[in-house]
C-alpha positions in Angstrom: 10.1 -22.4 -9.0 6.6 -22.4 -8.2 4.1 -21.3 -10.3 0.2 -20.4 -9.6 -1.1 -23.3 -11.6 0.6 -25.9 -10.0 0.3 -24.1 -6.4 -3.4 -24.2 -7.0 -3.3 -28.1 -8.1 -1.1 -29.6 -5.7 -3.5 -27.3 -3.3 -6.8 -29.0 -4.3 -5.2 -32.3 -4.0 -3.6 -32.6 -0.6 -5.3 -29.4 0.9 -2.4 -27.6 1.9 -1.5 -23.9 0.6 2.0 -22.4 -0.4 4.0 -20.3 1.6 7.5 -20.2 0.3 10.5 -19.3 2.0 14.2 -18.8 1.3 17.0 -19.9 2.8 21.0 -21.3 2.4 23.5 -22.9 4.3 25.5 -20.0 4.6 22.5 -17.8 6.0 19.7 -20.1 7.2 16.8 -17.6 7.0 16.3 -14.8 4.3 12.5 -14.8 3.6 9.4 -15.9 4.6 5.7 -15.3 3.9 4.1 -13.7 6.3 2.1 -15.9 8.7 -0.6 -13.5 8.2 -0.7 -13.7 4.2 -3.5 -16.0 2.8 -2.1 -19.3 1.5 -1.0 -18.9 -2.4 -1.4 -15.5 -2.3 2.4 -14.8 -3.7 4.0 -18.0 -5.0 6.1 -15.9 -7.4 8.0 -14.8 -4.2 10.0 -16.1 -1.6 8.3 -14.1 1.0 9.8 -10.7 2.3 13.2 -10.5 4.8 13.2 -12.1 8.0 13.6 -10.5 11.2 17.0 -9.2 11.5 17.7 -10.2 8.0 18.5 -7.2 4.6 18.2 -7.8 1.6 19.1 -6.2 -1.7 20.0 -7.0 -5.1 23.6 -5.8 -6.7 25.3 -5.4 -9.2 26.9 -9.0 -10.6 30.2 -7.5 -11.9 30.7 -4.5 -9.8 28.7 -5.6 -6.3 27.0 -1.8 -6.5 23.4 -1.8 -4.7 21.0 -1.4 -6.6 17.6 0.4 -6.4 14.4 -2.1 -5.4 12.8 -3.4 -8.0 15.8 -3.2 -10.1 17.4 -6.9 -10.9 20.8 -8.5 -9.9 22.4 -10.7 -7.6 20.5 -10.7 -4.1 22.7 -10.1 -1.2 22.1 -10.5 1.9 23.5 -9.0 5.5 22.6 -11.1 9.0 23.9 -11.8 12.1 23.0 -15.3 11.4 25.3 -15.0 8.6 28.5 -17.8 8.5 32.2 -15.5 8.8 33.5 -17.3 5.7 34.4 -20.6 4.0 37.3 -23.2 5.5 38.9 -23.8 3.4 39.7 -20.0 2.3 38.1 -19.1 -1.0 40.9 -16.7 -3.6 37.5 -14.8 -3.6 35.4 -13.2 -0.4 32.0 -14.2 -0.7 31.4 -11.0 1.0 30.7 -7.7 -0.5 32.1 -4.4 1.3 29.8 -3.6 4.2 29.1 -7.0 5.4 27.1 -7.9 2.1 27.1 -12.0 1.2 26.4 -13.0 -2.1 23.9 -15.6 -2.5 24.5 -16.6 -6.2 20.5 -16.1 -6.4 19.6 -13.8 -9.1 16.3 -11.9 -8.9 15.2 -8.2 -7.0 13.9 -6.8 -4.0 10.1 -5.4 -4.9 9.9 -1.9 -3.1 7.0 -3.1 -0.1 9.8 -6.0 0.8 8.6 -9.1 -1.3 11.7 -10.8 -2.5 11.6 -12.4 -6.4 14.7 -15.0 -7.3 15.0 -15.1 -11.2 17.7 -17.7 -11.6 21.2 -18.5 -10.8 24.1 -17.2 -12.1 26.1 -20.4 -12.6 22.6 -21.3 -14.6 22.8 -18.2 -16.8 22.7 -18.8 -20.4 24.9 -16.7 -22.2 23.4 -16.1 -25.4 25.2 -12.7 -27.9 26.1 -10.9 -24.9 22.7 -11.3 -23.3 22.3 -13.3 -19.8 19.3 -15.5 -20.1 17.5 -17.0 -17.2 16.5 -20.4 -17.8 14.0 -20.2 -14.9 12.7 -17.0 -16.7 11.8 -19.6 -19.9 10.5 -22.3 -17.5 8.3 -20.2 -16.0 6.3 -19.1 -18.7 6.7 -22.5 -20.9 4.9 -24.3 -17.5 2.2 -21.8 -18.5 1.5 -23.5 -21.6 -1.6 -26.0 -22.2 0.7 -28.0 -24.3 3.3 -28.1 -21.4 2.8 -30.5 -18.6 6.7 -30.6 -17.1 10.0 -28.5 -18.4 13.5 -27.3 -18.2 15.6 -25.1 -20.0 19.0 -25.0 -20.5 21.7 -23.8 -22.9 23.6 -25.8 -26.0 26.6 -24.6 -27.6 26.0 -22.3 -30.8 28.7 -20.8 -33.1 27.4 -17.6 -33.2 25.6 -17.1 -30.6 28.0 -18.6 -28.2 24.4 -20.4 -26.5 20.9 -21.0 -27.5 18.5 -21.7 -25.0 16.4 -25.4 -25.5 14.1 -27.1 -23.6 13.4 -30.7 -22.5 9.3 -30.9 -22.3 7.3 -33.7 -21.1 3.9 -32.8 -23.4 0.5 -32.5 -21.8 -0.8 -34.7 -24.4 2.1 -36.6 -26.2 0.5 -37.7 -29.5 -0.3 -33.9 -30.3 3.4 -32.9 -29.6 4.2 -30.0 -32.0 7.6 -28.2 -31.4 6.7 -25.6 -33.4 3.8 -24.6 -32.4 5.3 -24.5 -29.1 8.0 -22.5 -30.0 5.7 -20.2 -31.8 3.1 -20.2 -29.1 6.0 -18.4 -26.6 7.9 -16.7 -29.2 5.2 -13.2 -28.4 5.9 -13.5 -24.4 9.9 -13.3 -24.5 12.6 -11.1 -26.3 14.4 -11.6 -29.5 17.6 -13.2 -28.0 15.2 -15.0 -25.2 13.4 -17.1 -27.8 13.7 -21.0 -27.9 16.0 -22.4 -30.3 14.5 -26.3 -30.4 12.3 -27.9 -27.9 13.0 -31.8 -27.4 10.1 -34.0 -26.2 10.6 -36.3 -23.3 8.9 -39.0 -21.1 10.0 -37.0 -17.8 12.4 -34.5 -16.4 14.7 -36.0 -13.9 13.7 -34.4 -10.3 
């Protein structure tokens, strides 16, 4: 994930602007930015489809599309696309129509810009609620206090998960969980909220 501060900083230092893209093995090219769009302009997105490319979001558990703009698992249908996995998978990575799953989670905005949330395999599962941990990361990188992150989920009796994060401080001898924890508690939902926040020297890249 890329957010708009640290676009704009890695930006001022080398003098090179963001235009993301999306791809996978399976089909090289889903979105770009448009060649045309000025450089940081949408870092939250992976651009829109490429040229012969769909994409949509479905349903995780039934594979029904779903409107744009609405979240779920983005799919995507290409000529590009690979026929299938060697050797075979017990389960088609294909949906009905021709519809590959990516794993990504995220939507489809209605003019075409394409928005990954997370990934499922990354999904913390916290009382029946599916948390994205790139969700958390994205608005704990917005913190002053916050110079690196990464969320993930521990084991909790009753909740099944809790969501935690490893941060590497902006300013370590003013570290203050709390007031970390408190300063995003108002941006997120009940079950979304941090459980702990653990203070580190770095996150492993």
């Amino acid at each position: 994930p890329v957010n708009v501060d640290l676009a704009q900083r890695l930006t001022g230092r080398i003098g090179v602007g963001w235009k993301p893209a999306y791809g996978t093995t399976e089909v090289p090219i889903l979105a770009v930015t448009p060649l045309d769009a000025p450089p940081n302009a949408r870092v939250d997105s992976v651009g829109r489809p490429a040229g012969g490319v769909e994409l949509a979001a479905a349903d995780p558990v039934t594979g029904a599309l779903l409107e744009p703009g609405v979240p779920g698992e983005l799919v995507a249908r290409s000529p590009a696309a690979m026929r299938d996995y060697l050797p075979e998978q017990p389960e088609s990575p294909f949906l009905p129509g021709g519809w590959y799953r990516t794993g990504d989670l995220g939507y489809v905005e209605p003019a075409g810009w394409v928005i990954i949330t997370g990934r499922i395999k990354e999904l913390i599962k916290v009382s029946g609620y599916q948390v994205s941990p790139v969700e958390l990361e994205t608005v704990l990188a917005a913190s002053p206090l916050v110079r690196d992150c990464a969320v993930f989920g521990l084991p909790d009796e009753r909740r099944g998960e809790m969501p935690v994060a490893a941060v590497v401080p902006a300013d370590p001898a003013a570290a203050d969980a709390q007031q970390l924890i408190d300063w995003l508690a108002p941006q997120l939902a009940h079950y979304k909220q941090l459980r702990e926040v653990y203070f580190v020297a770095e996150i492993p890249r």
